[in-house]
C-alpha positions as CSV (number, residue, x, y, z in Angstrom):
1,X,110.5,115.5,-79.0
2,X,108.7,117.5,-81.8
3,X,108.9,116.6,-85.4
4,X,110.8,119.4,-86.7
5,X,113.9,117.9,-84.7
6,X,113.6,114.8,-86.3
7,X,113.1,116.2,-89.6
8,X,116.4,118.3,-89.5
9,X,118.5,115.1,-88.4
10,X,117.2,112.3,-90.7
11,X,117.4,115.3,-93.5
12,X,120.9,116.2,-92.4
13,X,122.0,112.7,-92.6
14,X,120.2,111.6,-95.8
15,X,122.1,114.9,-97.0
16,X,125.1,113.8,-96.0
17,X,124.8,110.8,-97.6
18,X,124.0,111.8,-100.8
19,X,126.9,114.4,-100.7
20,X,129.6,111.5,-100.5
21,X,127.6,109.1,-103.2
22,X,127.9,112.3,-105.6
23,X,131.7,112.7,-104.3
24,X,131.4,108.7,-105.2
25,X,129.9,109.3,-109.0
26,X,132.2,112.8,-109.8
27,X,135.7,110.2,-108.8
28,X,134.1,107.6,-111.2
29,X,134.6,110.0,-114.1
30,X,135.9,108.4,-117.1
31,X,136.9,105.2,-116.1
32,X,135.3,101.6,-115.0
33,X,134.2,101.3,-111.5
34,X,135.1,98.3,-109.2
35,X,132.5,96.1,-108.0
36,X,133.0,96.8,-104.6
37,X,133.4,100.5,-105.4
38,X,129.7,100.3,-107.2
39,X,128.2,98.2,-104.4
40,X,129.3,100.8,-102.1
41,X,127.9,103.8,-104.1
42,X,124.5,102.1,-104.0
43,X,124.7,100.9,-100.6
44,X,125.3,105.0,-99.7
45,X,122.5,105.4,-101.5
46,X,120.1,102.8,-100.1
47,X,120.9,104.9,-96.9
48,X,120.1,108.1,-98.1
49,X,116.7,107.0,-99.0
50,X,115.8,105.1,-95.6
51,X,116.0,108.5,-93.6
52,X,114.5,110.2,-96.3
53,X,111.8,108.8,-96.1
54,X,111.9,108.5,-92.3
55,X,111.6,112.3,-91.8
56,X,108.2,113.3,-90.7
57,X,107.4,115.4,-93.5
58,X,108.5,113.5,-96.3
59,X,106.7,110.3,-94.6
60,X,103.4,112.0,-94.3
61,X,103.8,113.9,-97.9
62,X,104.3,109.4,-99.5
63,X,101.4,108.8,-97.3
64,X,99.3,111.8,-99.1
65,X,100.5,111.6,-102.6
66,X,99.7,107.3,-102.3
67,X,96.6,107.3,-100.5
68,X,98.5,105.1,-98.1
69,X,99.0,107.2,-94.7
70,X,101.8,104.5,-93.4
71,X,103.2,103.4,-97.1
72,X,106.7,105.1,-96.2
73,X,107.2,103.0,-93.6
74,X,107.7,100.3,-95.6
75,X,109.9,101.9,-97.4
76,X,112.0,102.7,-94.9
77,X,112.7,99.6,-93.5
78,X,113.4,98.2,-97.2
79,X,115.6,100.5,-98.0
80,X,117.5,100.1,-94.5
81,X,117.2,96.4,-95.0
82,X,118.9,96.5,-98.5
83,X,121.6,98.7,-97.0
84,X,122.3,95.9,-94.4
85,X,122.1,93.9,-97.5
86,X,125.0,95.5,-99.8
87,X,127.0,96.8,-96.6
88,X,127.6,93.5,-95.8
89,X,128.2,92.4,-99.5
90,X,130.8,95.2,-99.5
91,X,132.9,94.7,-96.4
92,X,133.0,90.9,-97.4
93,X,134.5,91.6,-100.9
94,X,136.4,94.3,-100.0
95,X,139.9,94.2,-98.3
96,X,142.7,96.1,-97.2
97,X,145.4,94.1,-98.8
98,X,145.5,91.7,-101.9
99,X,144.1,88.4,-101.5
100,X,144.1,85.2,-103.9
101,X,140.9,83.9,-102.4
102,X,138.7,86.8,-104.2
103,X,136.1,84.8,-105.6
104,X,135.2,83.3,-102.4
105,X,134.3,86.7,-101.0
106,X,132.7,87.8,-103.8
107,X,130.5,84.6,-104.1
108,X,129.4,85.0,-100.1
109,X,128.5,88.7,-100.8
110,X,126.4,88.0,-103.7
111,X,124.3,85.0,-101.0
112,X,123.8,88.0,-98.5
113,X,122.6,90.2,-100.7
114,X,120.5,87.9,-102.6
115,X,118.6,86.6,-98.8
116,X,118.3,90.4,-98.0
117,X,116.4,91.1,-101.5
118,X,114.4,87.9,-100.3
119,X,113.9,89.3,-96.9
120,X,112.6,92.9,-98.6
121,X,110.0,90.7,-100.3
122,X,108.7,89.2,-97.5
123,X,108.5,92.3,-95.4
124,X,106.6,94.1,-98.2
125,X,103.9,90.7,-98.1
126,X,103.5,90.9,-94.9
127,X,102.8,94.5,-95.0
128,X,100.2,94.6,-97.9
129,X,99.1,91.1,-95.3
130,X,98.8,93.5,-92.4
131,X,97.3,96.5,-94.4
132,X,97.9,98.9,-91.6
133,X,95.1,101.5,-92.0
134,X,94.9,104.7,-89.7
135,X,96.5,108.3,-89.7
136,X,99.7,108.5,-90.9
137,X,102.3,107.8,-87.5
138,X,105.4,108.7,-88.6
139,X,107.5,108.3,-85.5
140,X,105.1,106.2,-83.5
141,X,104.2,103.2,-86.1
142,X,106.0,100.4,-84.4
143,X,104.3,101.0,-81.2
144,X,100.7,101.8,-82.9
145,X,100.5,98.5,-84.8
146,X,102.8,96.0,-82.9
147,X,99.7,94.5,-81.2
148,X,98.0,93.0,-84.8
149,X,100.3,89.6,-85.0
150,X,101.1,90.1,-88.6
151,X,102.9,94.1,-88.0
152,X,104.7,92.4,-85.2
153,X,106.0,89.6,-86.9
154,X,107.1,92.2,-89.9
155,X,108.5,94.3,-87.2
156,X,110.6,91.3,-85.4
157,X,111.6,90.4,-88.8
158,X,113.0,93.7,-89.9
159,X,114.9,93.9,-86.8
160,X,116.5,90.6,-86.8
161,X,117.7,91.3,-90.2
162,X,119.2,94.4,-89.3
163,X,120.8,93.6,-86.2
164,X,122.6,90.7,-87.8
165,X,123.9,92.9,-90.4
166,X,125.4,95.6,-87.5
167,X,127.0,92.6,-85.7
168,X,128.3,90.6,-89.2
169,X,130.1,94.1,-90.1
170,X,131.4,95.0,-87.1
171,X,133.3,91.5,-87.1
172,X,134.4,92.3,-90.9
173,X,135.6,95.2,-89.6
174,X,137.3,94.5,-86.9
175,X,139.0,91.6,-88.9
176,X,139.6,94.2,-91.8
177,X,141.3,96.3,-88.9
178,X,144.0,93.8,-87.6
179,X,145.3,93.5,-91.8
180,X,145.9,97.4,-92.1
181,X,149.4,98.6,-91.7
182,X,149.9,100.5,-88.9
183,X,150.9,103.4,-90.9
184,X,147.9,103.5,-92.6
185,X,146.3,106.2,-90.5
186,X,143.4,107.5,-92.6
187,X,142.3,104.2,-93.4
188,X,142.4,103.1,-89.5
189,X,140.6,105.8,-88.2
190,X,137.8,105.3,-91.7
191,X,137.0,101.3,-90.1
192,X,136.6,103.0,-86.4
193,X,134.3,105.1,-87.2
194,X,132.4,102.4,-89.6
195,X,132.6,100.2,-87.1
196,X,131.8,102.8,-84.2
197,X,128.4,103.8,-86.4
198,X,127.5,100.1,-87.1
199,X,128.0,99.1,-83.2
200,X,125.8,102.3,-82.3
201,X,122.7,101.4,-84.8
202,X,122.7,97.8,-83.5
203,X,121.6,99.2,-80.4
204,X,118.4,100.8,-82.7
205,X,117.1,97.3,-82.8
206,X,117.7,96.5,-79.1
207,X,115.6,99.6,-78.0
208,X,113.1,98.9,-80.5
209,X,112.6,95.1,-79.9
210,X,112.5,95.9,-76.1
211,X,109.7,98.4,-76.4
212,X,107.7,95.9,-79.1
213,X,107.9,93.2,-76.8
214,X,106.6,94.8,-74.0
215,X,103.1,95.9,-75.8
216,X,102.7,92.7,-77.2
217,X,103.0,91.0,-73.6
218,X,101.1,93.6,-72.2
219,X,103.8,94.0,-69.1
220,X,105.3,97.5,-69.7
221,X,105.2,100.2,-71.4
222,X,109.0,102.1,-73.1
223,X,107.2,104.0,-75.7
224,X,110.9,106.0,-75.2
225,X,113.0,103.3,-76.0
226,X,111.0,103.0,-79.6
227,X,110.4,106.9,-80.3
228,X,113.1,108.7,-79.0
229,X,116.1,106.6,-78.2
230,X,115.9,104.2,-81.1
231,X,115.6,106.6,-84.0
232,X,118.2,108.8,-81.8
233,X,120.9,106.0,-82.0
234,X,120.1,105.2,-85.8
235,X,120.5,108.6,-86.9
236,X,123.8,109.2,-84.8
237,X,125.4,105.3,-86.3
238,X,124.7,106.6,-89.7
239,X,126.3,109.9,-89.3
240,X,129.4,107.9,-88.0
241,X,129.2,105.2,-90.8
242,X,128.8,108.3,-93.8
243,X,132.0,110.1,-91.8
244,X,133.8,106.7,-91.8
245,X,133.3,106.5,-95.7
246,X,133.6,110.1,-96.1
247,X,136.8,110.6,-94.1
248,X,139.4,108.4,-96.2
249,X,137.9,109.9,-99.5
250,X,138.6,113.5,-98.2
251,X,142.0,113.3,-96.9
252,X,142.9,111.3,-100.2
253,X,141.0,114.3,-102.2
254,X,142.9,116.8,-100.3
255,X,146.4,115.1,-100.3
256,X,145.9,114.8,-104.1
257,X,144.7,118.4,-104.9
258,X,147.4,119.5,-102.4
259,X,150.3,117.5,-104.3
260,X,149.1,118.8,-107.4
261,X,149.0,122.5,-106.9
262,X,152.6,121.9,-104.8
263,X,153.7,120.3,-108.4
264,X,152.6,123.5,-110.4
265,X,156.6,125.1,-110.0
266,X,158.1,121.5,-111.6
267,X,155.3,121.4,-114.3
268,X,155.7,124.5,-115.6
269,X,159.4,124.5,-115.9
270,X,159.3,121.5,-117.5
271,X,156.1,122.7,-120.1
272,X,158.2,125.8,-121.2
273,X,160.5,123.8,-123.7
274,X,157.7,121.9,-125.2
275,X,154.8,122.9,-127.7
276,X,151.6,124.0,-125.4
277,X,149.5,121.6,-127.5
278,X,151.6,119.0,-126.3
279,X,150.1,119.7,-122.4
280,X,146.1,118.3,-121.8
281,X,146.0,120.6,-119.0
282,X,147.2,123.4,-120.0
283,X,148.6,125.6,-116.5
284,X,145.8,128.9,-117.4
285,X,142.8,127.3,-116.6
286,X,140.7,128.2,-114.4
287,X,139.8,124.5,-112.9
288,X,143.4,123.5,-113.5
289,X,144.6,125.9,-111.3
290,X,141.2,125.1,-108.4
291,X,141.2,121.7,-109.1
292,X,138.3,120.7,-107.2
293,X,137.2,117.8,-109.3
294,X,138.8,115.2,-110.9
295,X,142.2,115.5,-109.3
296,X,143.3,112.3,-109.6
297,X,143.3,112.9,-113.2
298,X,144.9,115.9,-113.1
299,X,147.5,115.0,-111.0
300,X,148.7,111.8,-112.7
301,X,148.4,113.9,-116.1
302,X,150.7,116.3,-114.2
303,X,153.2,113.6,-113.3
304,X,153.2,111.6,-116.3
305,X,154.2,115.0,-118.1
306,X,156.7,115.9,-115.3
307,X,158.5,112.4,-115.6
308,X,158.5,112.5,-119.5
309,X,160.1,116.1,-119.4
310,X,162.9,114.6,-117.3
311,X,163.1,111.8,-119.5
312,X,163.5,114.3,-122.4
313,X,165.9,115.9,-120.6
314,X,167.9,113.3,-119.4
315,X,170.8,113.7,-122.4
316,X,171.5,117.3,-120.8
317,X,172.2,116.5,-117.5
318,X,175.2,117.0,-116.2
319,X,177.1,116.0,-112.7
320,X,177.9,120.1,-111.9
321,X,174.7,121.5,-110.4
322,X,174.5,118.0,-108.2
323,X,177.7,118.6,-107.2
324,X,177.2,122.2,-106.1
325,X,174.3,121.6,-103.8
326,X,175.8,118.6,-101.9
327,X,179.1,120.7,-101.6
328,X,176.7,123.7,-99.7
329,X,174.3,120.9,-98.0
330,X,175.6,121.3,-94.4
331,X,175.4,125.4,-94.6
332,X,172.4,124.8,-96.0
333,X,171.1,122.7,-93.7
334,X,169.8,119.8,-96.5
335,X,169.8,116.3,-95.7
336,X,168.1,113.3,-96.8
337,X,165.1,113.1,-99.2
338,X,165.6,117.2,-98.5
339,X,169.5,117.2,-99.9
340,X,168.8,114.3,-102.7
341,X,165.6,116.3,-103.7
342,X,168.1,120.0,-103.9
343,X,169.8,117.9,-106.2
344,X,167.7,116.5,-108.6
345,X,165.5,120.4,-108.7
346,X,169.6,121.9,-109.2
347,X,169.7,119.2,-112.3
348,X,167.0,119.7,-113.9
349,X,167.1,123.6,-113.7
350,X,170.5,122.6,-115.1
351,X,169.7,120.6,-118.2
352,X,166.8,123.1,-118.6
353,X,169.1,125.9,-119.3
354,X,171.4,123.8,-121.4
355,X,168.3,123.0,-123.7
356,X,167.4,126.8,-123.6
357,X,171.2,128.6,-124.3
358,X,171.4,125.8,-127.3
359,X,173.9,123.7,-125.8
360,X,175.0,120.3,-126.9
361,X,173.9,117.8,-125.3
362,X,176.4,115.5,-122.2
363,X,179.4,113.6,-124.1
364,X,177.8,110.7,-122.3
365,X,174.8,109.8,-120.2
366,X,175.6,110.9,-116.0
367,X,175.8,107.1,-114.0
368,X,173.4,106.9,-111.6
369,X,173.4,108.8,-108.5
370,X,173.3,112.2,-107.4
371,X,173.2,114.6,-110.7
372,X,170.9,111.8,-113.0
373,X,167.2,112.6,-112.7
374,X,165.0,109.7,-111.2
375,X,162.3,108.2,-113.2
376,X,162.1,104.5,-112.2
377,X,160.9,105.2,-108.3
378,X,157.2,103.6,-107.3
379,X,154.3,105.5,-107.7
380,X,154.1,106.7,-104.2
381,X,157.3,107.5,-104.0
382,X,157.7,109.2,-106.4
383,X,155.0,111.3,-106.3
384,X,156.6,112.5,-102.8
385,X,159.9,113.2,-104.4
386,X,158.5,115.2,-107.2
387,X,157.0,117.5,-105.0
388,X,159.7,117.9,-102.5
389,X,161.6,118.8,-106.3
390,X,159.2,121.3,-106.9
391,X,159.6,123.0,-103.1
392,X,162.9,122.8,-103.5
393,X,163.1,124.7,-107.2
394,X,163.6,128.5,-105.5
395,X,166.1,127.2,-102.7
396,X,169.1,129.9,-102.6
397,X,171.7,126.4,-102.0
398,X,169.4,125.1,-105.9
399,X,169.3,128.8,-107.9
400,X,173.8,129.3,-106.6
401,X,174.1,125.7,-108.0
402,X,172.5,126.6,-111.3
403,X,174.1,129.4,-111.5
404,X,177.6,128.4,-110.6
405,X,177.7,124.8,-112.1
406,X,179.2,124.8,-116.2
């Protein structure tokens, strides 16, 4: 296989890599990063740098720049061992529901990484100890040099550290797994592929140890196993780990940014009876209206204003619009969430045009129930509700209510 192949996938997957550590830094905007969340970023990181480095051309271009034609090996195999290193320390801290024993975690993640920064010094003495001179072998090194005692015993070293961490997260994550919710899809199918990619590159060291060990003893020959099939299965178990990591950060990207341009209706009724400095995103911007980064921002700024309009509102709601949609709900085919979010959009439209015609505002405040605007509801909820308000703002059974209710 030439080199150009392997320079376009280690590339490709260092790429990738360091497309979701920037997704990583851009959602870590303006506020204090979790540990686990910063251990994660540099473990992506760590990653990136290991195939960098790996490619042919980038290896050989170290080896020129350093004087040192195999330097970059070295580097790749520290920077793969620190990523065993943190990916362990993060799958141990983190966890897919609250637990009290946090410190306990946390204390065993900072031991792993601590013996892996360990392990990165010995693999660099015994490196400079072995002083491989030669031509640069980019793709070839472990089966040029595994016959000099001291490469091999780096070699067999670098592997055992690696392969322990593949099989010590794959059991995280198949523990991690069991304590999801069922209905938490995205994050299921995020751990399978993690744990898919960490499964596949465990095999790396297999086929790499099996073709090391059989120069050594002088009793075979798999140059494959170490040149072809090992970097193969490395490069294909990092591509699923990065989509594992990538996945639930997309479909929560695109769930927000599609909640928050769905909102757009409900926020700017609600921003027309107050003062535009009174709005931090106003609605005529340009990366308001895109929202392509830092949408979790923009879409709890959106709510927040939403819910404190309604609030605001609240002493000119009446029972009437409420009233009108429920009595039009079966020819309008409304039901559920559907029916009680008609309601609440026929309300607020309501109290909106009581503020705007100057009326008074309600003798006294509406009990709860149909016809009194909801602003106690959980996050998550009521993020759902406000948008199915918003869809529901133009509905012929909301705009006759409005119109018809006094």
């Amino acid at each position: 296989m030439s080199e150009g192949v392997y320079n376009a996938a280690y590339l490709t997957v260092s790429g990738f890599a360091c497309l979701i550590f920037l997704l990583r830094i851009v959602r870590s905007r303006g506020g204090a990063a979790a540990p686990v969340a910063t251990v994660s970023t540099v473990s992506l990181l760590a990653g990136a740098a290991a195939f960098l480095f790996g490619s042919p051309l980038v290896y050989r271009a170290v080896g020129e720049v350093t004087g040192l034609p195999n330097l970059a090996t070295l580097l790749v195999y520290g920077f793969v061992t620190l990523y065993g290193g943190l990916a362990q320390g993060m799958a141990l801290t983190w966890s897919p529901v609250e637990r009290p024993d946090g410190g306990g975690p946390r204390s065993a993640a900072r031991r792993h990484i601590a013996a892996y920064l360990a392990l990165i010094a010995v693999l660099a003495g015994l490196f400079a100890w072995g002083d491989p001179a030669g031509p640069a072998v980019p793709l070839t090194f472990d089966v040029e040099y595994a016959d000099q005692p001291v490469i091999f015993a780096f070699l067999m070293l670098y592997q055992a550290g690696w392969f322990y961490a593949c099989l010590h997260i794959a059991a995280i994550c198949r523990r991690h797994l069991r304590r999801v919710r069922p209905d938490e899809r995205t994050l299921r199918r995020g751990l399978r592929l993690v744990l898919a990619g960490v499964l596949t590159c465990s095999t790396y060291g297999v086929c790499k140890t099996i073709a090391i060990t059989g120069i050594v003893l002088e009793a075979y020959r798999v140059d494959v196993l170490s040149n072809v099939v090992g970097p193969a299965t490395s490069a294909l178990g990092a591509a699923l780990i990065s989509l594992g990591f990538l996945y639930p950060l997309a479909r929560r990207w695109h769930s927000a940014r599609r909640d928050y341009l769905h909102l757009a209706p409900l926020w700017n009724a609600a921003m027309q009876e107050r003062t535009p400095s009174r709005s931090l995103v106003p609605a005529d911007l340009l990366f308001g209206r895109l929202a392509l980064s830092g949408v979790d921002y923009l879409l709890a700024r959106r709510i927040i204003e939403i819910t404190d309009a309604q609030r605001a509102l609240q002493p000119y709601v009446v029972p009437g619009p409420a009233r009108e949609v429920a009595g039009s709900a079966e020819r309008h085919r409304l039901t559920g969430d559907d029916l009680r979010a008609a309601q609440d959009a026929a309300t607020f439209l309501g109290a909106l045009r009581r503020v705007r015609t100057g009326q008074a505002p309600g003798p006294r405040p509406v009990p709860e129930g149909p016809g009194r605007l909801a602003t106690d509801l959980d996050a998550r909820a009521e993020r759902a509700h406000l948008v199915r308000i918003a869809r529901h703002l133009r509905h012929p059974a909301v705009l006759a209510a409005v119109r018809r209710a006094r």
